[in-house]
C-alpha positions as YAML, in Angstrom:
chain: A
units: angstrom
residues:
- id: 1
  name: UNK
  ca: [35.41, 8.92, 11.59]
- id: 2
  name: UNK
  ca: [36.22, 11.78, 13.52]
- id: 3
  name: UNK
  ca: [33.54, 14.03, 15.27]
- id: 4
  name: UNK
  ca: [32.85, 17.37, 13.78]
- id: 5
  name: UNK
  ca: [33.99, 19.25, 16.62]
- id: 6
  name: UNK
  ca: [37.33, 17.97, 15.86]
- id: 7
  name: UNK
  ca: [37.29, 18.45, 13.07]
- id: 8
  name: UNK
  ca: [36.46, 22.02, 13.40]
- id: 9
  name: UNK
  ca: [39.36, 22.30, 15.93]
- id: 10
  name: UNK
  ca: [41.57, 20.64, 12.71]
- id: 11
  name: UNK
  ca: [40.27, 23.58, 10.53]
- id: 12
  name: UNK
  ca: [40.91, 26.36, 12.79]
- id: 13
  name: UNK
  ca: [44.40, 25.55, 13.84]
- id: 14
  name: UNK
  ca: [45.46, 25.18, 10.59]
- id: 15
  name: UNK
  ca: [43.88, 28.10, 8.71]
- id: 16
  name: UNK
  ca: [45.96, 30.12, 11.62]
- id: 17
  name: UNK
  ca: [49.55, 28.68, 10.39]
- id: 18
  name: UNK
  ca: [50.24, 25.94, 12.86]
- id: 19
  name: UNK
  ca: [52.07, 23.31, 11.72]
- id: 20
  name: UNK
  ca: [50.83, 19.76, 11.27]
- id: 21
  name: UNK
  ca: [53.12, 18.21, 14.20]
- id: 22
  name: UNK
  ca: [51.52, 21.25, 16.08]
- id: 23
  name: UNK
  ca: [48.19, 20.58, 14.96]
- id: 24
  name: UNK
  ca: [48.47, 16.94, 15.84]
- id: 25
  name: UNK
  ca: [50.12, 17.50, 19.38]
- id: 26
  name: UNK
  ca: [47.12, 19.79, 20.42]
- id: 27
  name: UNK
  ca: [44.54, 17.29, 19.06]
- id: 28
  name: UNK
  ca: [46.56, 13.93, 20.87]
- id: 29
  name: UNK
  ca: [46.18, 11.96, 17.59]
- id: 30
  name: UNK
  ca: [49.41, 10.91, 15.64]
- id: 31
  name: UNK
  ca: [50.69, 12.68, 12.32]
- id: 32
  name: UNK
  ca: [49.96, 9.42, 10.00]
- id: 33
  name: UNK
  ca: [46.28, 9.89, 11.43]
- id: 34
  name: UNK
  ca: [46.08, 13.60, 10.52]
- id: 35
  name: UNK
  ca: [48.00, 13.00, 7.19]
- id: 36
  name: UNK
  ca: [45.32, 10.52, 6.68]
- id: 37
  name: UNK
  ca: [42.36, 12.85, 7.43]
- id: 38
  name: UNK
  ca: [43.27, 15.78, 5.34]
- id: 39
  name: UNK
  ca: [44.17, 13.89, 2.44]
- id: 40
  name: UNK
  ca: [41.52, 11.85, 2.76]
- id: 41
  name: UNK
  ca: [39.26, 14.87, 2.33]
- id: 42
  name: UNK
  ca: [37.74, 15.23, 5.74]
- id: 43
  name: UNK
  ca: [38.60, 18.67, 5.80]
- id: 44
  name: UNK
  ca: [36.65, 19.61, 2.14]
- id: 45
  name: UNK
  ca: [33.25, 17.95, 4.16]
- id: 46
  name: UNK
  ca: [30.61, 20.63, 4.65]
- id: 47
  name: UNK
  ca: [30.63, 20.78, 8.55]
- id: 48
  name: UNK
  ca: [26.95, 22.18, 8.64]
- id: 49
  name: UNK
  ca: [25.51, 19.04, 6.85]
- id: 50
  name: UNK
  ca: [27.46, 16.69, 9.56]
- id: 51
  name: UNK
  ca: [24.79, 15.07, 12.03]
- id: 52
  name: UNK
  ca: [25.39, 16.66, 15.25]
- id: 53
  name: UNK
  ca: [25.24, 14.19, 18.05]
- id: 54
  name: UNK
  ca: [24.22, 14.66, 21.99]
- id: 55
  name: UNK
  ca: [25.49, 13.06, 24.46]
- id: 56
  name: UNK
  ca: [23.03, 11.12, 26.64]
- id: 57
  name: UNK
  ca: [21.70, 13.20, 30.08]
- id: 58
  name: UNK
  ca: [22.77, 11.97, 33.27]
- id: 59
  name: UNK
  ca: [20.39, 9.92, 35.17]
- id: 60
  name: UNK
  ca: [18.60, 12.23, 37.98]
- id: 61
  name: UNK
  ca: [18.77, 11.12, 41.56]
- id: 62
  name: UNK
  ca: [15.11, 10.17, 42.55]
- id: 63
  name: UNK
  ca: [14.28, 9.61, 46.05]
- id: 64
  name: UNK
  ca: [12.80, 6.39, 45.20]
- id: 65
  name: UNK
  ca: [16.18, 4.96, 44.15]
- id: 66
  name: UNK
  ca: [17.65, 3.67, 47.51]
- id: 67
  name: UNK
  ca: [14.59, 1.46, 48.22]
- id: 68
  name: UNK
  ca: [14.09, -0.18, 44.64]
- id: 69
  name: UNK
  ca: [16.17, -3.23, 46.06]
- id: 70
  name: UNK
  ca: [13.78, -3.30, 48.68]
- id: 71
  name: UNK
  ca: [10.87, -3.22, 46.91]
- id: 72
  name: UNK
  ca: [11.72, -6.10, 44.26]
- id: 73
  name: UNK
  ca: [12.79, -8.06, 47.37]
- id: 74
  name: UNK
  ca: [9.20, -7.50, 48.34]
- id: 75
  name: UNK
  ca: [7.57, -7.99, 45.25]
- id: 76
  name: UNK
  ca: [9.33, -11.34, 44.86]
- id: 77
  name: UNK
  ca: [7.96, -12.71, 47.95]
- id: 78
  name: UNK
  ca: [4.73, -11.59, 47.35]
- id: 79
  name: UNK
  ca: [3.96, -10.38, 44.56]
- id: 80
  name: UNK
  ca: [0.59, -9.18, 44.47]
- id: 81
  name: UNK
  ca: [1.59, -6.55, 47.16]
- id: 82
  name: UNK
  ca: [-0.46, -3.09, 46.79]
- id: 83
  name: UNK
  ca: [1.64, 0.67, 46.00]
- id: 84
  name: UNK
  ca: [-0.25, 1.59, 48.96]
- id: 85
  name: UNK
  ca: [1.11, -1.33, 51.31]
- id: 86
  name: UNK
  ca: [4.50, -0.85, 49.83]
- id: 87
  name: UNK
  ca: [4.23, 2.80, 50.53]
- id: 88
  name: UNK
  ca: [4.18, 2.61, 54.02]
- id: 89
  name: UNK
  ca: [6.91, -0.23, 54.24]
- id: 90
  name: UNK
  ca: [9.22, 2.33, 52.16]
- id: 91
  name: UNK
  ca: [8.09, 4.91, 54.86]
- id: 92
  name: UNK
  ca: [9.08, 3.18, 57.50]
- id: 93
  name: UNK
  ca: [12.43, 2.67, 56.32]
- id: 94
  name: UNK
  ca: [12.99, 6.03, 55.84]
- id: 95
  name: UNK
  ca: [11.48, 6.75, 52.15]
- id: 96
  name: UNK
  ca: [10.54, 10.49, 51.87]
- id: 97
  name: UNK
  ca: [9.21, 10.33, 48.15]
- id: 98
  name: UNK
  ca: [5.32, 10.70, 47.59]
- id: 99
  name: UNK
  ca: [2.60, 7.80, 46.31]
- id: 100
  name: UNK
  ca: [2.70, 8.27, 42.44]
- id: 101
  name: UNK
  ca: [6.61, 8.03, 42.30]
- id: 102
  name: UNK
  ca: [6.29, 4.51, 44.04]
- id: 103
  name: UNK
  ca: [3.56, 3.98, 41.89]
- id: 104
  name: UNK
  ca: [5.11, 3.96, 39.29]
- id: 105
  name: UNK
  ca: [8.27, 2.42, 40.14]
- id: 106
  name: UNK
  ca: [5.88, -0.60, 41.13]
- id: 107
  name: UNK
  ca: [4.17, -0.21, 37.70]
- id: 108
  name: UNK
  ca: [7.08, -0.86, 35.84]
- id: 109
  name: UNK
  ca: [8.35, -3.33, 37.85]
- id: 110
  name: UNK
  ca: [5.21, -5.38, 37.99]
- id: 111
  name: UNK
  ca: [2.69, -4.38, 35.72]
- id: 112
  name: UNK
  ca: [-0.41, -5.15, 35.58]
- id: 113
  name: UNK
  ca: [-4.33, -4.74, 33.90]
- id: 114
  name: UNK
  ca: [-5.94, -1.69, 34.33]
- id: 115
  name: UNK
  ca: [-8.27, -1.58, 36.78]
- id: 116
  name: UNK
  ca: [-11.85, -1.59, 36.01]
- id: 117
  name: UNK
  ca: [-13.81, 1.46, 36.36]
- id: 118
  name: UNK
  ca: [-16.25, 1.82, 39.52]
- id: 119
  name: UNK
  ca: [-19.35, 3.40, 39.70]
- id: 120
  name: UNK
  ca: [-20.39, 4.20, 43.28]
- id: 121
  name: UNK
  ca: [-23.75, 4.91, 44.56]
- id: 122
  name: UNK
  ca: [-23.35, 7.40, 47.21]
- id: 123
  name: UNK
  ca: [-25.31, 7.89, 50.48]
- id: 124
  name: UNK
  ca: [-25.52, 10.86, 52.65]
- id: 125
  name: UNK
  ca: [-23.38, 11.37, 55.84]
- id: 126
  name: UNK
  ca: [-24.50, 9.75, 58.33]
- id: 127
  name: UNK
  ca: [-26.96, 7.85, 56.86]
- id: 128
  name: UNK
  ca: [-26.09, 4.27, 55.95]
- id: 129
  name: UNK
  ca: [-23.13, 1.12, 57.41]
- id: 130
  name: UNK
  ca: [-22.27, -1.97, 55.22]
- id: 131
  name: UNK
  ca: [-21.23, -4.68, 57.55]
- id: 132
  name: UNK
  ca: [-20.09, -8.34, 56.62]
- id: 133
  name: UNK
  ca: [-17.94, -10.94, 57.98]
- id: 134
  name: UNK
  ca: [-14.52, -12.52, 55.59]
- id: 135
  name: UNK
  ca: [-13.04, -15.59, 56.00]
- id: 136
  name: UNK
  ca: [-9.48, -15.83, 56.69]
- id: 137
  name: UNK
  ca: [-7.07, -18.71, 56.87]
- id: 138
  name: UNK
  ca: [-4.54, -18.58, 59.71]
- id: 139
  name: UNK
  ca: [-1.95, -21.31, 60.44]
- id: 140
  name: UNK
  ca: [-3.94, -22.07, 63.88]
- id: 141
  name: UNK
  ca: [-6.72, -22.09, 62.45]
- id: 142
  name: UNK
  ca: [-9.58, -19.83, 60.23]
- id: 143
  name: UNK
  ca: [-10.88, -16.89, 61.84]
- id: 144
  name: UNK
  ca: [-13.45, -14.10, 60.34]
- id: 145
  name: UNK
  ca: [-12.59, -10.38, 60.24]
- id: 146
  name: UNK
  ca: [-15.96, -8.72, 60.71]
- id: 147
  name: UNK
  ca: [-15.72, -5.39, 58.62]
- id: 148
  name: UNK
  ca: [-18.15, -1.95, 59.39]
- id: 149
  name: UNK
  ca: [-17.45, 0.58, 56.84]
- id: 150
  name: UNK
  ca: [-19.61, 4.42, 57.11]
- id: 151
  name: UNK
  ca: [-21.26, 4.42, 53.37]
- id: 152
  name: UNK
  ca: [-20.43, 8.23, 53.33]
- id: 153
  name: UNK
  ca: [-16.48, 8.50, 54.76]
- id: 154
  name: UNK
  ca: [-15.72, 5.37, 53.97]
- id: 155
  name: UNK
  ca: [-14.52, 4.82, 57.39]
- id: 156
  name: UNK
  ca: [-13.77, 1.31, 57.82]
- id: 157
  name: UNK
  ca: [-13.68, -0.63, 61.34]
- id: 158
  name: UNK
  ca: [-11.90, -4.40, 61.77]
- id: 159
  name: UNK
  ca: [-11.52, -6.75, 64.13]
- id: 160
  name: UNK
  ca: [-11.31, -10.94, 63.90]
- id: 161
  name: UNK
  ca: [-12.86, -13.78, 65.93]
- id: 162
  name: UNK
  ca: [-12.77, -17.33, 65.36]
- id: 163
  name: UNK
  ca: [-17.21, -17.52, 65.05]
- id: 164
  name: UNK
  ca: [-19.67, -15.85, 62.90]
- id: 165
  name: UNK
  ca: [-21.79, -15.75, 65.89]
- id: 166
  name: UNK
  ca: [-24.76, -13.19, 66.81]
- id: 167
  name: UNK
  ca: [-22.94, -12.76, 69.99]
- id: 168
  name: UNK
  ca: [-19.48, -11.94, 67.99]
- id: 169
  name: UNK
  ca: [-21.51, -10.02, 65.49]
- id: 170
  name: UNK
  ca: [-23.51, -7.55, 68.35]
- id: 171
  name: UNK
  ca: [-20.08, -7.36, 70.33]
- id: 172
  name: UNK
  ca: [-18.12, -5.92, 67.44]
- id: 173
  name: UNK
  ca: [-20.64, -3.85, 66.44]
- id: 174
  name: UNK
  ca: [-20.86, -2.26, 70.10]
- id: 175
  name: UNK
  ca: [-17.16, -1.21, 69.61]
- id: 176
  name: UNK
  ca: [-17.21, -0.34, 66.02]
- id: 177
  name: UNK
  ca: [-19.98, 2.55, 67.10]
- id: 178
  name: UNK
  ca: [-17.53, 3.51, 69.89]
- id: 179
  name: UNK
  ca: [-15.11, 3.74, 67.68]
- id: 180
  name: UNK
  ca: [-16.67, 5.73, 65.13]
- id: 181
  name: UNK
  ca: [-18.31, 8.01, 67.92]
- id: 182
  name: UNK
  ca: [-21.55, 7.59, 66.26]
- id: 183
  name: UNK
  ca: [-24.41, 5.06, 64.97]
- id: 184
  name: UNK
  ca: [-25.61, 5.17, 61.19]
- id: 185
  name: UNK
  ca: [-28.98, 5.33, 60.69]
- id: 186
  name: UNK
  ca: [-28.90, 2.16, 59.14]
- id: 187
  name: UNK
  ca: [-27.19, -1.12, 58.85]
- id: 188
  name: UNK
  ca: [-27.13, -3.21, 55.44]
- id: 189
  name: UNK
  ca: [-25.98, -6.84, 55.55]
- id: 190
  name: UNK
  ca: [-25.75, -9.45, 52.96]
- id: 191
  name: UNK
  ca: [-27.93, -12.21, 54.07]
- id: 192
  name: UNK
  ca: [-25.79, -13.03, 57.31]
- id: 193
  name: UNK
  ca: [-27.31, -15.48, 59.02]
- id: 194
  name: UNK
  ca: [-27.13, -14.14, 62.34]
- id: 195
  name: UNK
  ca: [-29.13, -11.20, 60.95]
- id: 196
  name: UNK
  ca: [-31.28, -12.68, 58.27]
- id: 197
  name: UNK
  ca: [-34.02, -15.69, 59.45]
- id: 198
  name: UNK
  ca: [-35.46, -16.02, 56.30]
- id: 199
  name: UNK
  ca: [-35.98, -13.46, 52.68]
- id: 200
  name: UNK
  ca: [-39.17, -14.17, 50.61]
- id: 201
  name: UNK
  ca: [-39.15, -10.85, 49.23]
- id: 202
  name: UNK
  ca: [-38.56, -12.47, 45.86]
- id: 203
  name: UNK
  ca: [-41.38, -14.33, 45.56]
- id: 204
  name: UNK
  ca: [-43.80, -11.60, 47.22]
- id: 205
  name: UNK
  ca: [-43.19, -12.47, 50.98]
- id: 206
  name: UNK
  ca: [-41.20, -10.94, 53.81]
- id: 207
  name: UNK
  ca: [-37.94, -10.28, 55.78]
- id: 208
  name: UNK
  ca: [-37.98, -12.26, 59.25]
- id: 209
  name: UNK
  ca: [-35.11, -10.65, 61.19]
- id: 210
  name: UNK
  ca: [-33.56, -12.40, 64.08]
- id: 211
  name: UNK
  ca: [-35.62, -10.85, 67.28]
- id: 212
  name: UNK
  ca: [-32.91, -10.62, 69.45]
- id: 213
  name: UNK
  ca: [-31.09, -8.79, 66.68]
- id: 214
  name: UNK
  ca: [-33.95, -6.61, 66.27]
- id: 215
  name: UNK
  ca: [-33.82, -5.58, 69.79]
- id: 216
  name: UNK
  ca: [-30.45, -4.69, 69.98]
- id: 217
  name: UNK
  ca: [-30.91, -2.52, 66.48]
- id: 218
  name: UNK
  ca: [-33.69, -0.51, 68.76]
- id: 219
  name: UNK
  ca: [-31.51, -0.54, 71.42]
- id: 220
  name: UNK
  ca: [-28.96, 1.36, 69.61]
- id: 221
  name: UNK
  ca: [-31.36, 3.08, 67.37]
- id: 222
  name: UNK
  ca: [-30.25, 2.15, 63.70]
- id: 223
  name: UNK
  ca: [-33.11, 0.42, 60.69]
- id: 224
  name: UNK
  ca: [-31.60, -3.01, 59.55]
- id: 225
  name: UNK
  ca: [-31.40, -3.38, 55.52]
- id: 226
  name: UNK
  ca: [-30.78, -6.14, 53.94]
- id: 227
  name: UNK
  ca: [-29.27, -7.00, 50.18]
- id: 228
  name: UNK
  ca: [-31.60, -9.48, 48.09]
- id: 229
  name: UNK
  ca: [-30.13, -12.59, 47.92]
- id: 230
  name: UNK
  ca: [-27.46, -12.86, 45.22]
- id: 231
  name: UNK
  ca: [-27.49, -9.60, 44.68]
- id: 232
  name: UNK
  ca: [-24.17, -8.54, 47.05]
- id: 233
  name: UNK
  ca: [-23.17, -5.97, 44.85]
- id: 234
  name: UNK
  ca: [-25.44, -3.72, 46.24]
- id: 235
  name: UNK
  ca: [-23.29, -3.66, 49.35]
- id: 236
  name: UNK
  ca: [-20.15, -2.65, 47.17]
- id: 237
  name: UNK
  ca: [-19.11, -0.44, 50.05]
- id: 238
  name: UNK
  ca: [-18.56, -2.93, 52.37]
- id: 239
  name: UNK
  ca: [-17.22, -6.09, 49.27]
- id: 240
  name: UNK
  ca: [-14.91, -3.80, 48.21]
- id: 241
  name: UNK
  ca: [-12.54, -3.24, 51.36]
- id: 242
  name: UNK
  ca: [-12.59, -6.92, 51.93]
- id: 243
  name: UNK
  ca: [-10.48, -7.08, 49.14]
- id: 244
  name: UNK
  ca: [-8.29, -4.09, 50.33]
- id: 245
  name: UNK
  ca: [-7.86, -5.64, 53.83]
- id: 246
  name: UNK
  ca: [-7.23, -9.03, 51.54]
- id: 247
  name: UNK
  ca: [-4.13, -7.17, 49.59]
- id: 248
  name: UNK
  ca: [-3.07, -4.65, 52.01]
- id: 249
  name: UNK
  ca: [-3.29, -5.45, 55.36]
- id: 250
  name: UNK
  ca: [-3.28, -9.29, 55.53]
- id: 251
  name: UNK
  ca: [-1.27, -10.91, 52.40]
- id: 252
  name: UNK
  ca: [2.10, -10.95, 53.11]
- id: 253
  name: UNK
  ca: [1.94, -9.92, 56.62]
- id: 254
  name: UNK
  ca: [3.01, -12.36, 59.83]
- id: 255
  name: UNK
  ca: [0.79, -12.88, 62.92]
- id: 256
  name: UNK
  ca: [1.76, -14.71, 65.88]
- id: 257
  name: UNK
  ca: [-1.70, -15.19, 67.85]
- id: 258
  name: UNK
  ca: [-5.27, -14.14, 67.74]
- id: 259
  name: UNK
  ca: [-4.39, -10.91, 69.87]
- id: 260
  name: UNK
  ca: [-1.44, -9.75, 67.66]
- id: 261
  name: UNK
  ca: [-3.95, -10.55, 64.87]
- id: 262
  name: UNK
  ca: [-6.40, -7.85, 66.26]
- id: 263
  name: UNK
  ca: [-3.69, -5.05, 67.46]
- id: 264
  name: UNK
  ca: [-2.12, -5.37, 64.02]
- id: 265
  name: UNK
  ca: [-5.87, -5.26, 62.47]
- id: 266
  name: UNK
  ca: [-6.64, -2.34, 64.81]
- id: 267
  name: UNK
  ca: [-3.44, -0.30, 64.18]
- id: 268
  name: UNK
  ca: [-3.49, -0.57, 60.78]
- id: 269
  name: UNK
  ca: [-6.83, 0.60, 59.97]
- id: 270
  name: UNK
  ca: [-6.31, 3.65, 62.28]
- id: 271
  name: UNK
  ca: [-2.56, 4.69, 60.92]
- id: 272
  name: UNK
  ca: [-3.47, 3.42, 57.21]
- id: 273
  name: UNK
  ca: [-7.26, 2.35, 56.12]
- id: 274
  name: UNK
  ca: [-8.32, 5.63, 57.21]
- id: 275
  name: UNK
  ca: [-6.08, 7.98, 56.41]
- id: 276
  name: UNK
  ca: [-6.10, 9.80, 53.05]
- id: 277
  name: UNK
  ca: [-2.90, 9.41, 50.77]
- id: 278
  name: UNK
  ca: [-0.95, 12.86, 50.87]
...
């Protein structure tokens, strides 16, 4: 079956006197084949009632097209890997796209559940740091990423060390403030134990604080809070980017030592944790 452009064209041609060799020269089909087609009927077919078809459009040129290699290569070795993390790979080699078009390149390549909606509880500025300490496993060893995010910015501060010390836990607080510039007015923890003594506030009694934890909270002037026990979720702030640093900084990632651990830790959160998307 011929299309019904042609055989408009057949029409035409031969309703102004050309002959059929003519007429089958111009459309580069044989005489038997136009023989056929006339006598056939083709040409008593009402041409408005024919389907018209379209021709598919041309795929557009997306900016996310060079790098889809690289991100299946990606997503292959580790699968799990965040739009966000795979953003700033892409980025770095030269991808000038924005988030939702990798976003949902990575959807369809990978796709997963929907995520789960969140419902914050929101503090003033100023007011309020979650802090907490995550185990990691390293192949010299496990080490703990102690995390200080601002409750109101969202701000988040990292560094690792192989204790869960008081020592390690007043030391990285000391230059989390300086990095922030600031103190909160308060500190919540999850019953840490270089914070937390004891918590009979369940059963009627009291908080006993570590004293020499207490002094350095005066020192620096912030209230210590503590979550109930089993009741973490409280400190969602701080639970929350664990899992980020989990997916986006650490999984998939190579470390060669305990420093390189901390500079990557350190650049990261600066150049990606705290930036906003564009």
């Amino acid at each position: 079956m011929y299309g019904r452009e042609r055989r408009v064209l057949l029409r035409h041609y031969l309703e102004q006197g050309l002959s059929k060799t003519e007429v089958a020269r111009s459309l580069g089909i044989s005489r038997g084949t136009l023989y056929h087609w006339i006598h056939g009927g083709q040409l008593d077919r009402d041409l408005d009632n024919a389907p018209v078809s379209y021709k598919p459009r041309p795929a557009m040129a997306r900016k996310i097209d060079p790098f889809r290699e690289m991100i299946q290569v990606h997503l292959a070795e580790y699968p799990r890997l965040s739009a966000t993390r795979l953003l700033h790979e892409v980025r770095a080699a030269g991808y000038a796209g924005g988030y939702t078009q990798l976003k949902d390149y990575v959807r369809e390549v990978r796709p997963g559940p929907p995520a789960d909606p969140v419902v914050r509880f929101e503090t003033p500025p100023g007011l309020q740091g979650q802090v907490d300490f995550a185990e990691f496993r390293l192949p010299w060893g496990k080490r703990y990423a102690l995390l200080v995010v601002l409750g109101y910015s969202r701000l988040l501060w990292l560094q690792y060390y192989p204790r869960q010390t008081l020592s390690v836990l007043m030391r990285g607080l000391d230059e989390a403030f300086m990095a922030f510039g600031g103190v909160p007015a308060e500190l919540l923890f999850d019953q840490m134990k270089a914070v937390i003594i004891d918590d009979q506030r369940e059963v009627g009694g009291k908080l006993l604080e570590n004293i020499e934890f207490v002094r350095f909270a005066a020192h620096w002037g912030f209230r210590i809070r503590a979550c109930r026990p089993y009741r973490a979720k409280t400190k969602g702030k701080v639970e929350r980017p664990i899992g980020y640093v989990r997916e986006s900084f650490f999984y998939g990632r190579k470390f060669l030592n305990d420093a390189d651990l901390n500079q990557q830790a350190l650049s990261w959160s600066t150049r990606n944790a705290n930036l906003r998307l564009p």
